[in-house]
N, C-alpha and C positions, 0 to 999 in steps of 0.2 A: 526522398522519404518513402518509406515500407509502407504500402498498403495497411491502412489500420484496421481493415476490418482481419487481414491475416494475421496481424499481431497479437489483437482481440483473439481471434483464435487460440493464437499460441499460449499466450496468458492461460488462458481457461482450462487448457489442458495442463499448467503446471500445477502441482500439487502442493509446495509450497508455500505460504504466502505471510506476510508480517501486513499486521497496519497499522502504520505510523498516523498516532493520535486515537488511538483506541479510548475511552470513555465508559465508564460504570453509566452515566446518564442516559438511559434506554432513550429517549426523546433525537437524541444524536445521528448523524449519522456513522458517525468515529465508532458508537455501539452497535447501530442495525447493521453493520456490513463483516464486523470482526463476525457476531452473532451468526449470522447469514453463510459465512465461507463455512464456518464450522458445522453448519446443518447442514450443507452440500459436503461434508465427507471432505473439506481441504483442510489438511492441517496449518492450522493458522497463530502466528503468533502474535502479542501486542507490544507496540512500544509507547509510551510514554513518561515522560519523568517523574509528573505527581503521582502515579501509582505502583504500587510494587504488588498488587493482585488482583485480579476482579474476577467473582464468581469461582473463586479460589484457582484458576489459573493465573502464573505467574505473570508480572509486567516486569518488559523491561524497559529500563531507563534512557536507554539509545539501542540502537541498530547494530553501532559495535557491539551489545552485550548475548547479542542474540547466540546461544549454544549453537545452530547448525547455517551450515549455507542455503539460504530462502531462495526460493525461483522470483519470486516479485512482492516488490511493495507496492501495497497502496496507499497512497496519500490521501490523507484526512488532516492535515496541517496547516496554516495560513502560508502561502508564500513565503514570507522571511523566515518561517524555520524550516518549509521544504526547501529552500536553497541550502541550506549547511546539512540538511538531512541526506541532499545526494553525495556528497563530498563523502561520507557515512556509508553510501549503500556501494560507492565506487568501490571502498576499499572492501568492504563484505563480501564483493565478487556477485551481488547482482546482477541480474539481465536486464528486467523488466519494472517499467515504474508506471506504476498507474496512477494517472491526476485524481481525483474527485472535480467536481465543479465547483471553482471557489479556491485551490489551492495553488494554482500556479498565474503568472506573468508571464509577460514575452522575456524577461531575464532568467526564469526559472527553468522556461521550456528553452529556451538559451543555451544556457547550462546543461540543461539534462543532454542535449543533442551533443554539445562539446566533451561529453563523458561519455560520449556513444552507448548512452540506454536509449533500448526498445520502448519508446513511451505510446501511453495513450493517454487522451485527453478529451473532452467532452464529453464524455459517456461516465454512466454509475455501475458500476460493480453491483450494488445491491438491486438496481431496477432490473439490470439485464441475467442476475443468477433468480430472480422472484420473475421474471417472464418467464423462464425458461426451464422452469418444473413448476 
């Protein structure tokens, strides 16, 4: 397994990024982290099913529908839909999958490993971009 704190690197330097389970609910994390990449200058897109806009940028529906090839997802999903969500990012031609805390099992990081993505896992996206400016 890749050193995570290099792949964390790598991540950070893509520009990239979708997050699967984005949220109009400011209270969320699915919100503060879409919100968050976007103030750090990363072009970020969201997926979700129940919405088709928030903050009048587009939502899409799945991962398949994303208009460009993304450098990395982040997961903000429960488990059982981040499993069918990598199946989704495999074919998009992702790299990089970032867990949240909360979103993956030993079947999920399973999985992700048997699709050969670059994962990370235990860490927040939003703690570590709000330390780090």
């Amino acid at each position: 397994m890749e050193d995570m704190v290099k792949i964390k690197e790598e991540m950070l330097n893509k520009k990239i990024w979708v997050v699967a389970g984005v949220t109009a609910n400011k209270d969320k994390f699915g919100y503060k982290i879409w919100k968050t990449l976007k103030e750090h200058n990363y072009e970020t897109y969201g997926v979700n099913p129940n919405y088709d806009d928030i903050e009048g940028d587009k939502i899409y529906h799945s991962v398949k529908e994303l208009p460009i090839k993304v450098d990395v997802l982040d997961m903000v999903v429960p488990p059982r839909i981040a499993i069918n969500t990598l199946d989704e990012a495999k074919e998009a031609g992702i790299e990089y999958i970032w867990f949240q805390p909360g979103t993956y099992n030993d079947e999920v990081l399973a999985k992700a490993k048997e699709l050969d993505f670059k994962i990370l896992y235990d860490d927040c996206v939003y703690a570590t971009l709000r330390k780090s400016h």
